[in-house]
Residue, then its C-alpha position, 0 to 999 in steps of 0.5 A: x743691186x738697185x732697185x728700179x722705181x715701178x711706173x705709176x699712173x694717175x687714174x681719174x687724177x686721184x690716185x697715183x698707182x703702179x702697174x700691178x695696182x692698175x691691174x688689180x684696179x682693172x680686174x676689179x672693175x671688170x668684175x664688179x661690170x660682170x657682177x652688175x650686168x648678171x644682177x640686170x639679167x637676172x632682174x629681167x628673167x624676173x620681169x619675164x616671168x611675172x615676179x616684179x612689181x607694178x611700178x605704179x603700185x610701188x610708188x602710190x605706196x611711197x607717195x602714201x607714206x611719205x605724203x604727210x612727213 
């Protein structure tokens, strides 16, 4: 019995794959998306009821704190 080589691809010209590693690749990819895009809503639902902070605040404290390094 011969086995047949598996086609591989070149993703970003980095890594050569074969098609079960682009698949996986792939479905990784699209999980982390799902994953950030939930972290964004979830962020805004926050925003939406009051629980972020004043940008401005934020970063008056940073430029305090880092104004004399």
């Amino acid at each position: 019995m011969k086995l047949r080589k598996q086609p591989t691809f070149l993703v970003e010209g980095v890594v050569n794959m074969t098609s079960a590693e682009m698949l996986a690749y792939e479905k990784e990819l699209e999980e982390n998306q799902r994953t950030v895009r939930q972290m964004v809503l979830d962020s805004l639902e926050d925003v939406r009821a009051g629980k972020g902070r004043d940008f401005n605040e934020f970063f008056d404290e940073l430029e305090k704190k880092y104004q004399n390094v």
